[in-house]
N, C-alpha and C positions, 0 to 999 in steps of 0.2 A: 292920508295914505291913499294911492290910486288903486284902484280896483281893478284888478286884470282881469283882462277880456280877449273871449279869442274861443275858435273851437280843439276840446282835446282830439289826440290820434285814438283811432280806431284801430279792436285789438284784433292781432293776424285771427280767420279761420282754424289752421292746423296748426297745431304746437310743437313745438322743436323738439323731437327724440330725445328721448334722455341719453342722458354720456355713459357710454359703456355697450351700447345696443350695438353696433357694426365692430369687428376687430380692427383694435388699432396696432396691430402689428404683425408680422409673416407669421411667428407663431400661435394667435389667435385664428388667423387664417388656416394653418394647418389640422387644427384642432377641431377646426368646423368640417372640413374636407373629410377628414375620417370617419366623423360622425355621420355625413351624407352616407360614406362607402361603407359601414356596416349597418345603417337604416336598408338602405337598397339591396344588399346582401340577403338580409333576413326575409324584407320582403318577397325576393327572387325565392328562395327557399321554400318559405309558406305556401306559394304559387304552386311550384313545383310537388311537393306532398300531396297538396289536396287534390292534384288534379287527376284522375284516373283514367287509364288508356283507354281509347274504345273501342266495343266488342268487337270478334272478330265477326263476317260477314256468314250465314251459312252455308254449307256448302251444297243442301240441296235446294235453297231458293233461290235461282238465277239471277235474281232480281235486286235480292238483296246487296248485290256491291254497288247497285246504282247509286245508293244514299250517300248522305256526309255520317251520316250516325256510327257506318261499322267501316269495318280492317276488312279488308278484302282476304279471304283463307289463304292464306301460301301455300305454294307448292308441296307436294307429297305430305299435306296436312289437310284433317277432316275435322271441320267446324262445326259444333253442333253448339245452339241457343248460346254464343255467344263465346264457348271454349274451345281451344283449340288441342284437338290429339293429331299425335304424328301417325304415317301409317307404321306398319313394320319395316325393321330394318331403317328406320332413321327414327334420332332422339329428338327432343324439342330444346332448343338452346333460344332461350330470349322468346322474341315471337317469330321465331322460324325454324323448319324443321331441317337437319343435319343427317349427312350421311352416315348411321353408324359405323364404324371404322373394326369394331372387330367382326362382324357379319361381313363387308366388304373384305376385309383378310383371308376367310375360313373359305366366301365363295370363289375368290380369285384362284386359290392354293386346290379347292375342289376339283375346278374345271381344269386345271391342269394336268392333275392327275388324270382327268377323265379323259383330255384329250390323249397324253401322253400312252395309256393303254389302248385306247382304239388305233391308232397309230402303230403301236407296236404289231399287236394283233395283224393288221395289213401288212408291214414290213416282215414278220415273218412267213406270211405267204408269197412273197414276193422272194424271197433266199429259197423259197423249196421247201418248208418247215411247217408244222401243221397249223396251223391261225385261220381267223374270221375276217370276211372283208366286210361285209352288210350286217347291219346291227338296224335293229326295230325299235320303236318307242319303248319297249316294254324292258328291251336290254338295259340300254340306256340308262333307263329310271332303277333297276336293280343297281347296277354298276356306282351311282350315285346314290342309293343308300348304304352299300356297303361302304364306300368311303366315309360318309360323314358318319357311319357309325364310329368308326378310328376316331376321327379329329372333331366330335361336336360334344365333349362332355362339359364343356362351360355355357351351353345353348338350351334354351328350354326351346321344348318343342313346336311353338310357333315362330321362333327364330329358325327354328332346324329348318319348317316347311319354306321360310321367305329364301335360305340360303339353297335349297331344292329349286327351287322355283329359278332363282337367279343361273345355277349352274345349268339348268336344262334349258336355258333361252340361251347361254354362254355357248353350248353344246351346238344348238341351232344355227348359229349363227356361223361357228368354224366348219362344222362338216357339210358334206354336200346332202344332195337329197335325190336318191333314185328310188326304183321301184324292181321288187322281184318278180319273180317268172309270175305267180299268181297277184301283180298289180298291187301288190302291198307297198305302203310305202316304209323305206327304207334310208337308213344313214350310213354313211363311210368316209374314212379317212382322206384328204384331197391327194393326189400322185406323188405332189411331188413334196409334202408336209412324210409320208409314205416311207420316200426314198429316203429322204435326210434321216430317216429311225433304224434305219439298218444298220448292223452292228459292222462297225469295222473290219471283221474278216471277210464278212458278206459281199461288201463293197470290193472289196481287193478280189475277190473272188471270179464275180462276174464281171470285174472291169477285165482281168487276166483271160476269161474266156471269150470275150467281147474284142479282145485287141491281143490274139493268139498269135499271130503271124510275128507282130511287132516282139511279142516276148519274148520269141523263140529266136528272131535274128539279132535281137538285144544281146540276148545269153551265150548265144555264137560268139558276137563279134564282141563280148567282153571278155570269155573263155579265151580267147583267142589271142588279147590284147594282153592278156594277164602272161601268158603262156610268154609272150614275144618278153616280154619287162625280165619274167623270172631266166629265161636261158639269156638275157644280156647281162642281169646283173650278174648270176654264174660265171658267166664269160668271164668278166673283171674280174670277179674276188679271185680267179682263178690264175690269169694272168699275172696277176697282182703278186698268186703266193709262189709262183713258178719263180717270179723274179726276185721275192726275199730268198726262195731256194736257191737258183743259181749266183746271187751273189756271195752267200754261205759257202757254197763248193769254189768261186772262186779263191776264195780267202783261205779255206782248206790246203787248197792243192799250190796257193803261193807260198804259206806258211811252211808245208811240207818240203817244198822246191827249196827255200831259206835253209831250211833243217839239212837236209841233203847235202848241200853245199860246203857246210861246217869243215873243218880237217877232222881227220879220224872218223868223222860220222859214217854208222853203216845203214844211218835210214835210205829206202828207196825212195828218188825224186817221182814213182807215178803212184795210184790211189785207185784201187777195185773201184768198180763202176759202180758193183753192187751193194759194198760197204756202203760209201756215202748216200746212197736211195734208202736201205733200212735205218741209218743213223740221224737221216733228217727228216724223214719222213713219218708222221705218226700212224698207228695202226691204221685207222680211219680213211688217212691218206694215202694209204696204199694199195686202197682196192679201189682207188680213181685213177684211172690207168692215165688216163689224158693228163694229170699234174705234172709225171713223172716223163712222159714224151714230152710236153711243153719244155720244161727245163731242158731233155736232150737237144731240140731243138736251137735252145740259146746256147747252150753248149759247144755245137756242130759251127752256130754262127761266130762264135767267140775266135779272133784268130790268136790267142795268146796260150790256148790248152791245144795238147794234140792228145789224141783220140785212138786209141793200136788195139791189137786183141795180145793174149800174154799168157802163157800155161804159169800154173799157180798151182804147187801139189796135182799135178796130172789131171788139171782142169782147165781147160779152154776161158779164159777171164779177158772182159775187155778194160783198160784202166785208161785213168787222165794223167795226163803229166802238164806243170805248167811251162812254158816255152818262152816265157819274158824275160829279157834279164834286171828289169828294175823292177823295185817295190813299192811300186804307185800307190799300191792301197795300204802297205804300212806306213806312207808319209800322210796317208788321209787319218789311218787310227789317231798317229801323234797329235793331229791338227784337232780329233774330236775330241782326244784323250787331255790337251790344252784350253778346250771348254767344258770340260768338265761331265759330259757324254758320254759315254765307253757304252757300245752296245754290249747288248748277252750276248746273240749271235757271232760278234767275234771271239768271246771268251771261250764259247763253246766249239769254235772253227780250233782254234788255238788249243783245245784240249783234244777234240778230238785226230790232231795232225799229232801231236806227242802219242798217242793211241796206234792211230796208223805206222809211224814212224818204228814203235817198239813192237808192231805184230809183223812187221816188215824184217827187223832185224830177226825175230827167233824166224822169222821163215826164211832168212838167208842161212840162219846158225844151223837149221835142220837140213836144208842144201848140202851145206859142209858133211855136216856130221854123214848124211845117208853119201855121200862122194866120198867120203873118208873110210867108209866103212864098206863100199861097195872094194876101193884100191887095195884092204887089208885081205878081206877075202879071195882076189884073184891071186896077189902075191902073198903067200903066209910065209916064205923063207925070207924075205927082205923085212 
């Protein structure tokens, strides 16, 4: 048997992974992915705890925010060995200090008040009224303890003094700054902050004595304007009712004209002047003398009435008679009486000419009667 011969292979350095060490599928892969992301999660965490901010800078060693070591102090914040306190009147939120918000409330509503009084104060010397123009420090600082005594019961007393403090530089800052006769110096309301405080009558008052001229030839030429409006519109309603009157008396004295005409009838075709004035006219209306000439007027112009004087029981009377022979305006009744319209005004023409008609006939019957009895007496044997 041959004997073989020959060199073996030599074994690799690195050995082949075993099976299972890399993912052999998207879900082994996912699986590793998550484990990476809450390894580094936790990490980041741990980081984060231990790490502690650093101090803040002092604030009375200039020097100190030169370092990397500290926090430079923030604003309206006093840094001592490394803490930080806010001053008055702002809180510390994080590492920075905040504007307290009810201190900034109490001082804004303060200085208003305070302005709004010194303000008045001038506005009433300005209307003539007893007030203060020049106010001193000393006023001032009363005026604003009085008020925050009113509105500081939720303030302890080093809030009270920052909110003092705030309104008197508030104060400063809106009013002016003069000086009285002995070089003091002094505060006051600005002119025209002054003028805007004056009450409303005030204003109206001295605007009226300031522009006197204009007021006065205002009030003329509206007096005057008013004046003109009310005698036009008089005019009209006047004319107006002259013309419902005269239509009435024509319709009267047509209605009565009709009457007259009848056979047998003893009514008289004219009508007392003065009868129809009291019967159409109400009390009111009869001490406007102008109504009752208006309508004679239409009257005069009318050429279908005529117009006579006529004794009446031993009185000088003047009466209308109508002189038409058609009855124009009872074919207008029919035409309104066919829509269904019937004025009053005629019903009561129409009543009142049956009226006239029948005081007509006993004044002809007493005619008679005193003629008949005058003829008995001169003859008593016939």
């Amino acid at each position: 048997m041959a004997r073989r011969t020959g060199r073996s292979r030599p074994e690799p350095r690195w050995a082949e992974p075993p099976p299972g060490l890399f993912p052999a599928g998207i879900h082994d892969l996912l699986r590793l992915l998550a484990v990476l992301a809450i390894a580094a999660a936790v990490a980041a965490a741990c980081s984060v705890l231990n790490r502690r901010p650093a101090p803040f800078c002092d604030s009375d060693d200039p020097y100190s925010a030169a370092y990397d070591s500290c926090e430079p102090c923030p604003e309206n914040g006093r840094c001592v060995d490394g803490e930080l306190r806010c001053v008055e009147g702002f809180k510390r939120r994080g590492r920075v200090c905040v504007e307290d918000g009810l201190l900034t409330h109490t001082a804004n509503k303060i200085s208003e008040l305070l302005q709004h009084r010194i303000c008045d104060e001038h506005a009433r010397v300005l209307c003539g009224q007893p007030g203060k123009i020049l106010f001193q420090q000393h006023d001032i600082s009363s005026m604003a303890d009085e008020l925050l005594s009113k509105d500081a019961a939720r303030l302890s007393d080093d809030r009270i003094r920052v909110v003092k403090e705030r309104v008197l530089q508030s104060a400063h800052g809106f009013l002016e700054t003069t000086s009285t006769y002995d070089k003091v110096q002094a505060f006051k309301c600005p002119e025209l902050a002054a003028e805007l405080h004056r009450p409303l009558s005030c204003q109206a008052r001295q605007w009226i004595s300031s522009n006197i001229v204009f007021v006065i030839t205002s009030c003329v030429l509206s007096a005057a304007l008013l004046r003109i409006l009310w005698s036009i519109y008089q005019r009209r309603a006047l004319s107006k009712r002259a013309e419902q009157i005269y239509e009435q008396v024509c319709e009267i004295l047509e209605d009565n004209a009709i009457s007259a005409k009848i056979g047998n009838s003893e009514c008289e075709p004219w009508v007392v002047t003065s009868w129809l004035r009291d019967h159409l006219l109400s009390t009111r209306e009869r001490r406007n003398t102008l109504l009752w000439k208006k309508v004679e007027e239409l009257l005069l112009e009318d050429s279908r009435i005529d117009q006579y004087p006529k004794v009446i029981k031993g009185e000088a009377k003047v009466v209308l008679e109508w002189q038409a022979s058609g009855s124009l305006s009872g074919k207008i009744k029919k035409m309104q009486g066919a829509a269904g319209k019937a004025r009053s005004g005629s019903v009561g023409a129409i009543k009142l000419a049956e009226e006239i008609c029948g005081s007509s006939i006993s004044s002809s019957r007493d005619k008679e009667h005193c003629s008949s009895t005058s003829k008995g007496a001169t003859n008593p044997f016939m």
